[in-house]
C-alpha positions in Angstrom: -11.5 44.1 -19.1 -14.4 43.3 -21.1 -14.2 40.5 -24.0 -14.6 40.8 -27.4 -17.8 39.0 -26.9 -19.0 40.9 -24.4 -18.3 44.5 -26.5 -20.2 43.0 -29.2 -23.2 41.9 -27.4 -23.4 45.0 -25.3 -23.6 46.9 -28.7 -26.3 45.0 -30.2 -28.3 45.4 -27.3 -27.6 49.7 -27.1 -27.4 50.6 -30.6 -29.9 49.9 -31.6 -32.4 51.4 -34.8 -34.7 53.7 -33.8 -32.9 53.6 -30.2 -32.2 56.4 -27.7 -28.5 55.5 -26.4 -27.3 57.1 -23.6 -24.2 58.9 -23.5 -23.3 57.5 -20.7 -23.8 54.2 -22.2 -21.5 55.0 -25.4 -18.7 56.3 -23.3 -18.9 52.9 -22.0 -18.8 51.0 -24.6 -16.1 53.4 -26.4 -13.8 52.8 -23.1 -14.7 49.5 -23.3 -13.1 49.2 -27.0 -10.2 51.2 -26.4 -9.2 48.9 -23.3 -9.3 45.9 -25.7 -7.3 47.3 -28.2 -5.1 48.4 -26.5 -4.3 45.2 -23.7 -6.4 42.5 -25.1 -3.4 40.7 -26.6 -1.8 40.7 -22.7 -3.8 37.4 -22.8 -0.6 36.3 -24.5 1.7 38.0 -22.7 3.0 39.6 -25.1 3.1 43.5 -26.2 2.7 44.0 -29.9 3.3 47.6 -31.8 3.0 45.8 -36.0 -0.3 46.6 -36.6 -0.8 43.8 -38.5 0.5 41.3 -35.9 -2.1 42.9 -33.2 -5.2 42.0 -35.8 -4.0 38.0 -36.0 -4.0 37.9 -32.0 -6.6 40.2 -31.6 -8.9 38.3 -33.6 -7.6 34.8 -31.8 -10.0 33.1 -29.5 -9.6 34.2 -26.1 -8.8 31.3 -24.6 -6.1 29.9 -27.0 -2.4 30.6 -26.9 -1.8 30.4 -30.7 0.1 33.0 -32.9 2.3 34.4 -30.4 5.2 36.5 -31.4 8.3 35.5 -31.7 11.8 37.2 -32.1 15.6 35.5 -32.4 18.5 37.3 -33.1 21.8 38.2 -32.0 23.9 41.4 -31.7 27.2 39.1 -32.1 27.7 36.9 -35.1 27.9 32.7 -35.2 30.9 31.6 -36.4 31.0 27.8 -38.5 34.6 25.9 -38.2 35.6 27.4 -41.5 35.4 31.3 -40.1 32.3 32.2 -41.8 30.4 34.8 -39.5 26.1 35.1 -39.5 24.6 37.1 -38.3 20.7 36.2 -38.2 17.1 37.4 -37.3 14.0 35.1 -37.2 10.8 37.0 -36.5 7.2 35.9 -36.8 4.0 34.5 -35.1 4.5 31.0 -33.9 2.8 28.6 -36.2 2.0 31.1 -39.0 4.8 32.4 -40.3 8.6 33.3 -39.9 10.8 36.2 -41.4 14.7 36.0 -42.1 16.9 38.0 -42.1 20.9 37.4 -42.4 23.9 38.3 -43.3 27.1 35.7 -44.1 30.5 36.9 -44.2 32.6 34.3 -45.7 35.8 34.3 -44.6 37.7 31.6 -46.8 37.7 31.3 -50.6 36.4 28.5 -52.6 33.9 27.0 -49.6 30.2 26.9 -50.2 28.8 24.9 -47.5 28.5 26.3 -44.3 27.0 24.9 -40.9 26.0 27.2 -37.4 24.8 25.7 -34.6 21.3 27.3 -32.9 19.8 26.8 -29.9 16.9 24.6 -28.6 14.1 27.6 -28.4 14.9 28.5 -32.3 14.6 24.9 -33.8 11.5 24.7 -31.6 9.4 27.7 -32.9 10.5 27.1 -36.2 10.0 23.4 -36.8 6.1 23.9 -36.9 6.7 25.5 -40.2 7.2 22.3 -41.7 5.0 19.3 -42.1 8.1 16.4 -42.0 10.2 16.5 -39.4 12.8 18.5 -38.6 15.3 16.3 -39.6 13.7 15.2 -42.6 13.3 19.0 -44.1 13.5 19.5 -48.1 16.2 22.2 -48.4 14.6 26.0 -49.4 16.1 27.0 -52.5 16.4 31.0 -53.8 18.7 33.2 -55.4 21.1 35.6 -53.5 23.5 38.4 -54.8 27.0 37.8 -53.5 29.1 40.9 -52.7 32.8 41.2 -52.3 33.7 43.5 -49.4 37.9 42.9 -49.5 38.8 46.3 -49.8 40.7 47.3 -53.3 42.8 49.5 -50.8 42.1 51.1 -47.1 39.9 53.8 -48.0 37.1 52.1 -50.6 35.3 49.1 -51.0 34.0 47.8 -54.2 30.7 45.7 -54.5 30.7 43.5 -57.2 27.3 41.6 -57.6 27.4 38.0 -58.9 24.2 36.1 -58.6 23.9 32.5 -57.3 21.5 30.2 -55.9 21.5 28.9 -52.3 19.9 26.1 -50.5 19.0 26.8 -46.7 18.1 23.7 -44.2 17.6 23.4 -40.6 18.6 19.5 -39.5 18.4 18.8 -35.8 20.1 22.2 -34.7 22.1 23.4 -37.1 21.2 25.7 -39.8 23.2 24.9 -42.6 23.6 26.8 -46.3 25.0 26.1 -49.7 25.8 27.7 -53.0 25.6 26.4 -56.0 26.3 27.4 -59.4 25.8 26.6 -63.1 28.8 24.5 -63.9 29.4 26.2 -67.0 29.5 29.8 -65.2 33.0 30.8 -63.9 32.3 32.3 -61.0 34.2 31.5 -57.5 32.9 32.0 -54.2 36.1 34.6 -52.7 37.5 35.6 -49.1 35.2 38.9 -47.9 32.2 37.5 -50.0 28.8 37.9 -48.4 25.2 37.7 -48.9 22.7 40.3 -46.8 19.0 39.4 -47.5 15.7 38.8 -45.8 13.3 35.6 -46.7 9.8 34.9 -45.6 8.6 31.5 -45.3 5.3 29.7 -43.7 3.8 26.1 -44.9 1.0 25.5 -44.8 -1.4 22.6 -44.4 -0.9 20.9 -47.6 -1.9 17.2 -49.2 1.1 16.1 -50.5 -0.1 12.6 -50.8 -2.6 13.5 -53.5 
């Protein structure tokens, strides 16, 4: 398969103003593009459908392995000591950015700190995102909706919204969230609450020191 170096050059040296390509020579060079759209990120083993995803490797040197697709998630729910079930998705491009997705079921009242254990592979992609280490991380504050799911009785399940702020680390290999609240709110966090969101984080490369 020709590079995208290659393409290029054969195209400045066909098309030319004032030229006379052959067609022979732009089914060639058509082919030739098509082939690299369509394979060119196999350099990283890795097939990619986002659109958006294939122009970052596509437009990666050649001979680097950077911004490879990633993708963490589990059908089954972790469970933390106090019965809280997540269920979680981390997808991205490895040292560029990271989506999450979650949902947490809480499954005792009045708890608001909740720790799951992840494996090696996840804390390693997703350390890069941060310039400390891992065990050194600021937590990542943001606002969730809480939801009560208890059913009222067996046929209907009322959603009541309440909004509150949570803070989201990653130490060593456990991911571990908090709620919070004003103090002067009454609020409560209750049995069946849960919070099903997405956030997108990256970090880059900035001075801090300044």
């Amino acid at each position: 398969m020709a590079t995208k170096d290659e393409i290029t050059s054969k195209i400045n040296s066909k098309i030319v103003k004032d030229g006379n390509i052959r067609a022979v020579d732009t089914n060639e060079i058509l082919r030739d593009i098509l082939d690299f759209s369509n394979t060119g990120i196999t350099q990283n083993t890795t097939n990619i459908n986002n659109i958006e995803q294939r122009i970052i490797v596509l437009e990666n040197k050649p001979e680097t392995d950077d911004y490879k697709p990633f993708s963490f998630w589990e059908e089954s729910p972790l469970k933390d000591k106090r019965g809280a079930y997540l269920w979680y998705s981390f997808r991205g491009i490895e040292k560029l950015s990271a989506s999450f997705t979650f949902r947490l079921l809480i499954k005792e009242s009045s708890v608001t700190d909740f720790r799951f254990q992840l494996n090696d592979k996840i804390i390693e992609t997703l350390k890069v995102f941060f310039q400390k280490p891992i065990h050194q991380i600021t937590p990542i504050s943001f606002t969730v909706s809480v939801n009560n799911t208890k059913p009222e009785n067996e046929s209907t399940i009322v959603y009541h919204p309440r909004i509150w702020t949570m803070y989201f680390m990653i130490s060593d290999n456990i991911v571990n969230f908090k709620l919070a609240k004003e103090r002067y709110i009454e609020d409560k966090i209750l049995e069946g609450d849960e919070i099903f969101t997405s956030i997108h984080f990256h970090c880059p490369e900035f001075n801090f020191d300044k």
